[in-house]
Short mmCIF file of the C-alpha atoms (twelve columns), coordinates in Angstrom:
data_MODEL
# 
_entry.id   MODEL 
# 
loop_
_atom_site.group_PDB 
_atom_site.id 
_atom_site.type_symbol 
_atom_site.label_atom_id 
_atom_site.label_alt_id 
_atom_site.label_comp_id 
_atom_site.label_asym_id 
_atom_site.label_seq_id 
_atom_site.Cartn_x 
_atom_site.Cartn_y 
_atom_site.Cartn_z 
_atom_site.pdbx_PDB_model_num 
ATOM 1   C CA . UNK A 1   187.020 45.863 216.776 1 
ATOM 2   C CA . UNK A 2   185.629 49.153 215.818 1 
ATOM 3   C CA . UNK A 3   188.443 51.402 213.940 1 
ATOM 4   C CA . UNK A 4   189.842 53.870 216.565 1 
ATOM 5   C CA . UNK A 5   190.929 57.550 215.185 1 
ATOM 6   C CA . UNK A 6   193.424 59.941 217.249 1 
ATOM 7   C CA . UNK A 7   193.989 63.801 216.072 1 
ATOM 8   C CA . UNK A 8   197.512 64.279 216.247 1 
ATOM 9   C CA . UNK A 9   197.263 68.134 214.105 1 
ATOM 10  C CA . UNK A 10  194.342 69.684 213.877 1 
ATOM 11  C CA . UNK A 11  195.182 73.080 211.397 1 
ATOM 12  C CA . UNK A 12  193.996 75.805 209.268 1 
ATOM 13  C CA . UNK A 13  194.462 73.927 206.066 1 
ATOM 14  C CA . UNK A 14  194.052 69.499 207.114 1 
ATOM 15  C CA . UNK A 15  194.203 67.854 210.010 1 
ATOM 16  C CA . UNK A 16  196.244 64.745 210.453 1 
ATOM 17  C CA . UNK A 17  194.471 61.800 212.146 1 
ATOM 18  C CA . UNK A 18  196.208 58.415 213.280 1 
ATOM 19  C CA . UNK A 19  194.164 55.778 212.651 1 
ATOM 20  C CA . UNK A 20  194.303 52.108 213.827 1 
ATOM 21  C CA . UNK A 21  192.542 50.068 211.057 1 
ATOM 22  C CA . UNK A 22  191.854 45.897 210.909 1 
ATOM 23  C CA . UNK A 23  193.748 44.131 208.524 1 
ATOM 24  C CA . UNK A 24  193.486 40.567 208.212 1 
ATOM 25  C CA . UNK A 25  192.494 40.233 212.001 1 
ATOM 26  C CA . UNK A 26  195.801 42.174 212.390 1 
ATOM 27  C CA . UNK A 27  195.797 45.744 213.645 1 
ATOM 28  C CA . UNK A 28  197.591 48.486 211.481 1 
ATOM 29  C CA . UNK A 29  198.209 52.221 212.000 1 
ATOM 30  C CA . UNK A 30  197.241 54.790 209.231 1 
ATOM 31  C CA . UNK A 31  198.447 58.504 208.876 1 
ATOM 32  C CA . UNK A 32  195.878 60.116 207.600 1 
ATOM 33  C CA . UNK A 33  195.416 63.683 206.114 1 
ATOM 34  C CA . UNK A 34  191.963 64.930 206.690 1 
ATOM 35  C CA . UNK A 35  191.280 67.932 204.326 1 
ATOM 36  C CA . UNK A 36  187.586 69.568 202.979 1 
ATOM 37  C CA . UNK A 37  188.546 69.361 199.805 1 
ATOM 38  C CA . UNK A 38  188.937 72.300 196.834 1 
ATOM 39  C CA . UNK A 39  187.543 73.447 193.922 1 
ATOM 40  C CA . UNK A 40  189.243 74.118 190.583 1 
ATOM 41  C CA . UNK A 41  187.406 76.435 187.154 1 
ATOM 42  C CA . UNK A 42  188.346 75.986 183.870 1 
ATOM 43  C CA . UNK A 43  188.014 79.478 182.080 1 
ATOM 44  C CA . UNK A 44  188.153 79.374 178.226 1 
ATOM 45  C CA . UNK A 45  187.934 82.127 175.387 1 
ATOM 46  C CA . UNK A 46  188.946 82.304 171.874 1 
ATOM 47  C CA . UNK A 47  191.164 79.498 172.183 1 
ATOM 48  C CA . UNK A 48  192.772 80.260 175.567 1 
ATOM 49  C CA . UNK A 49  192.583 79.302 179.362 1 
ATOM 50  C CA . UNK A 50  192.975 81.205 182.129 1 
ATOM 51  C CA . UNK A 51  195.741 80.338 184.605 1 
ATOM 52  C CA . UNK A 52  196.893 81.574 187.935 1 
ATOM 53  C CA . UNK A 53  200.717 82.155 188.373 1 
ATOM 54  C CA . UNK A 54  201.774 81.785 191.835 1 
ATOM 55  C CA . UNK A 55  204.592 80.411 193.813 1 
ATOM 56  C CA . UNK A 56  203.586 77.290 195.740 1 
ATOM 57  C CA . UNK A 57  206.206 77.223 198.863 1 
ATOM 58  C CA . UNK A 58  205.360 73.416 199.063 1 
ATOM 59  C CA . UNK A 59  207.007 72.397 196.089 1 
ATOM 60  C CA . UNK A 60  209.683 75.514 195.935 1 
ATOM 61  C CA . UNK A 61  208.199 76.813 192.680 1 
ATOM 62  C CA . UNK A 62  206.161 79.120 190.662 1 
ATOM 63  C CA . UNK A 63  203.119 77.446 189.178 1 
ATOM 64  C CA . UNK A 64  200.345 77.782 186.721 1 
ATOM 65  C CA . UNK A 65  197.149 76.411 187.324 1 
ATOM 66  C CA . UNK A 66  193.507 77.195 187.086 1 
ATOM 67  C CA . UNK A 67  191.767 79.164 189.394 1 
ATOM 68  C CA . UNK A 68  190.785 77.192 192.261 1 
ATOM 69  C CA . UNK A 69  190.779 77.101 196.123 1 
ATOM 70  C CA . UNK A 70  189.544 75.572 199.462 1 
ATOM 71  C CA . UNK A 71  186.373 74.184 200.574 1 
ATOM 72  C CA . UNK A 72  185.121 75.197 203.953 1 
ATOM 73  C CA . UNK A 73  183.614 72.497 206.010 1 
ATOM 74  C CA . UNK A 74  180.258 71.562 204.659 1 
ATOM 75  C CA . UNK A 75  180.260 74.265 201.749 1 
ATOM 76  C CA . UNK A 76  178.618 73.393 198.431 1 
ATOM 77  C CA . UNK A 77  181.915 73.155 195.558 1 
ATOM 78  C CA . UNK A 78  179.267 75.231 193.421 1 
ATOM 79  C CA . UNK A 79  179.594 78.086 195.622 1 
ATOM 80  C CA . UNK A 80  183.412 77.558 196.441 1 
ATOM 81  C CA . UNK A 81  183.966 77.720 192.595 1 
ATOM 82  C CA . UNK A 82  182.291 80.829 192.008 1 
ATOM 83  C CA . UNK A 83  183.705 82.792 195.208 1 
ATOM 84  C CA . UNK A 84  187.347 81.352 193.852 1 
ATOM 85  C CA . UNK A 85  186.340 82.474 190.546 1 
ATOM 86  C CA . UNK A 86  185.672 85.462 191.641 1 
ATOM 87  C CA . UNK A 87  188.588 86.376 193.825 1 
ATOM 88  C CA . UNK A 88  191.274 85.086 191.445 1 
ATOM 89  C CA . UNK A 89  189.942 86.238 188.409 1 
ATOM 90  C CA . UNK A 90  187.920 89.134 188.821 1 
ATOM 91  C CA . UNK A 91  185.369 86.714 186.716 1 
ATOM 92  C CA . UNK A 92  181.632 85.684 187.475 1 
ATOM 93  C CA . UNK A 93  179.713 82.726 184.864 1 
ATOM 94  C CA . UNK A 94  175.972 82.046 183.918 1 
ATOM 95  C CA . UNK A 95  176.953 78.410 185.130 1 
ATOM 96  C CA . UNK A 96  179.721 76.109 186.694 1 
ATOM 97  C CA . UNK A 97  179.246 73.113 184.279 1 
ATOM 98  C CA . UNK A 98  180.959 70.018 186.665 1 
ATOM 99  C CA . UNK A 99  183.937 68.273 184.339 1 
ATOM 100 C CA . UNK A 100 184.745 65.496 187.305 1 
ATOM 101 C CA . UNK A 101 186.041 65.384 190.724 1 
ATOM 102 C CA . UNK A 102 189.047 63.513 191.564 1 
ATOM 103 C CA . UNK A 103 190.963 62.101 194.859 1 
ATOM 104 C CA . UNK A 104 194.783 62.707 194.068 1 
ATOM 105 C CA . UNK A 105 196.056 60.908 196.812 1 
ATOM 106 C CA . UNK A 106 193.728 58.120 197.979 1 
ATOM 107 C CA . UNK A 107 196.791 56.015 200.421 1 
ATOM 108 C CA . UNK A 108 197.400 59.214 202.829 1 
ATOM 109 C CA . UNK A 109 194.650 61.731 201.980 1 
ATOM 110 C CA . UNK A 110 191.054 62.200 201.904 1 
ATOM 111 C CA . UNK A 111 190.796 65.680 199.895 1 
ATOM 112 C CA . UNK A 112 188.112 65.576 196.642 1 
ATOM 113 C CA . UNK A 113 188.622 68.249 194.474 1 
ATOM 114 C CA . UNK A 114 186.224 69.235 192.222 1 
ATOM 115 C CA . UNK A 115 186.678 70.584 188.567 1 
ATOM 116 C CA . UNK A 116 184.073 72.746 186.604 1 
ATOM 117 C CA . UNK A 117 183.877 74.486 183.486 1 
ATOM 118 C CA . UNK A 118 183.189 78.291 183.406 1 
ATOM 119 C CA . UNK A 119 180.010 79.117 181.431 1 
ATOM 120 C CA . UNK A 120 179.628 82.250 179.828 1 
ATOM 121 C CA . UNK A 121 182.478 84.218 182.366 1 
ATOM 122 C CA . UNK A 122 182.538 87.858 182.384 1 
ATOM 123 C CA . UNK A 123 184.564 90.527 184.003 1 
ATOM 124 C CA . UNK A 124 182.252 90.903 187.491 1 
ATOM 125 C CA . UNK A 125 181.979 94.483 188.943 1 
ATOM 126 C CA . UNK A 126 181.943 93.653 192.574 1 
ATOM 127 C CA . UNK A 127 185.124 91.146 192.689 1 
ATOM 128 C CA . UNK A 128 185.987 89.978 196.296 1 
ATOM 129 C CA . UNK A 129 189.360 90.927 197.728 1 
ATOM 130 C CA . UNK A 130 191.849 87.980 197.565 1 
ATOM 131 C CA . UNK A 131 193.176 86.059 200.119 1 
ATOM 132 C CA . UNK A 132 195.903 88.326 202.296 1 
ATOM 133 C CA . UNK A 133 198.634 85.861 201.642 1 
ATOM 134 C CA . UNK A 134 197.900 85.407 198.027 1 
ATOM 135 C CA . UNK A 135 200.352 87.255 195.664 1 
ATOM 136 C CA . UNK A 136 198.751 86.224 191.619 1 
ATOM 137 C CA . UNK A 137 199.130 86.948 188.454 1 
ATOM 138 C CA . UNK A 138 196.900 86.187 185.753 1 
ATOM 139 C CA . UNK A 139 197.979 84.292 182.506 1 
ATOM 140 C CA . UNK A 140 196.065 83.763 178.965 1 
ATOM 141 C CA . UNK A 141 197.265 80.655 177.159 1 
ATOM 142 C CA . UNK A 142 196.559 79.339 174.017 1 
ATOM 143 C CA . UNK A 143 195.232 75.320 174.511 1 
ATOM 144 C CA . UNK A 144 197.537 73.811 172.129 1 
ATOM 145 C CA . UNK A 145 200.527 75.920 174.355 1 
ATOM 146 C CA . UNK A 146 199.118 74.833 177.809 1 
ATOM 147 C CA . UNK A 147 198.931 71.133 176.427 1 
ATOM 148 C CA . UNK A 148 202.283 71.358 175.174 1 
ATOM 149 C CA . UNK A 149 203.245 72.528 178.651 1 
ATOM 150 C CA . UNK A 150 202.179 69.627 179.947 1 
ATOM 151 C CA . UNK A 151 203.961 67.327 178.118 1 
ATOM 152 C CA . UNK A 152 206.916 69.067 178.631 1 
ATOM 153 C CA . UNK A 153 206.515 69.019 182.380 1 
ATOM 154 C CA . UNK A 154 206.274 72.195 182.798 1 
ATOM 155 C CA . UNK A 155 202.774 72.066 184.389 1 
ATOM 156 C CA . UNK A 156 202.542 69.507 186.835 1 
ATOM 157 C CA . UNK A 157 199.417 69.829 189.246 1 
ATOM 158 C CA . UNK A 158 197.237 67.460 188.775 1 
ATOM 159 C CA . UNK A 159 193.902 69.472 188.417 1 
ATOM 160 C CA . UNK A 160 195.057 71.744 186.283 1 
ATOM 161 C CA . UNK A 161 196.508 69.021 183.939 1 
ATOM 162 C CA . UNK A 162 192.644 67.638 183.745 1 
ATOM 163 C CA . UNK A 163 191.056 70.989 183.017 1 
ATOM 164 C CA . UNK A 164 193.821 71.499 180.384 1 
ATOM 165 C CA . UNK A 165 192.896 68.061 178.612 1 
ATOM 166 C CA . UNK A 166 189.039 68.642 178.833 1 
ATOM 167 C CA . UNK A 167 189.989 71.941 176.920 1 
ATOM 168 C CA . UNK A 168 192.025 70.369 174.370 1 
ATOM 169 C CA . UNK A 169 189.606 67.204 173.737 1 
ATOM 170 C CA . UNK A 170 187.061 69.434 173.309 1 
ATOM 171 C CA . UNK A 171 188.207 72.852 171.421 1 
ATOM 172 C CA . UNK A 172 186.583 73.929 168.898 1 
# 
């Protein structure tokens, strides 16, 4: 039997798809959360990363994490980094230098998201207006600090938590 998919929500931000998969010659249904996956940049300088403040209404609180941000269907991450870059941070690079991409939630999602290291960022003099519903602040942190923060739970998302560790492991 060939694996049948149903849209149940199609959205701006995922879709939801019910999907009847084989299992053992027995048929199952799967909720699954289609998304195009996101982007996250790592921005050191003189010992410090960049962080976005924001308040994430999924989880009820106020976050830190690098900049980062949607795919569109079909875009290149490369590009998606540097636009997010960009309208976050006011920041363009020489390079997006890939770290690794990660699937947080494999059982009920599909989204990739992709984390690269800023290369040589600068203040850029034509920075894109953010996102309408977007309301950021922009936070300096020392490495050791952010780390810290993460051991005492006080960053959480999982990108971010990378991107901090590839900063600390390799600090100079």
């Amino acid at each position: 039997m060939k694996e049948k998919e149903n849209i149940v929500y199609k959205g701006k931000i995922f879709d939801l798809i019910q999907k009847d998969v084989v299992i053992n010659d027995k048929i199952y249904q799967r909720d699954i959360i289609r998304h195009p996956g996101g982007v996250g940049v790592l921005v050191t300088k003189e010992g410090k990363i960049l962080f976005v403040k924001q308040f994430r209404h999924a989880i009820n609180k106020e976050t830190l994490e690098i900049p980062a941000g949607k795919l569109e269907y079909g875009e290149d991450p490369k590009t998606c980094g540097m636009r997010e870059l960009n309208e976050e941070a006011y920041l363009e690079c020489e390079e997006l230098q890939l770290i690794t991409s990660i699937v947080s939630t494999p059982g009920f999602c599909d989204e990739r998201i992709w984390i690269y290291e800023a290369i040589h960022p600068k203040l850029t003099t034509h920075h894109l207006t953010q996102d309408e519903d977007e309301n950021i602040d922009l936070v300096w942190l020392n490495i050791n600090e952010a780390y810290q923060m993460i051991l005492d739970q006080k960053i959480d998302d999982a990108k971010t938590i990378i991107a901090i560790q590839y900063a600390f492991i390799n600090r100079k």
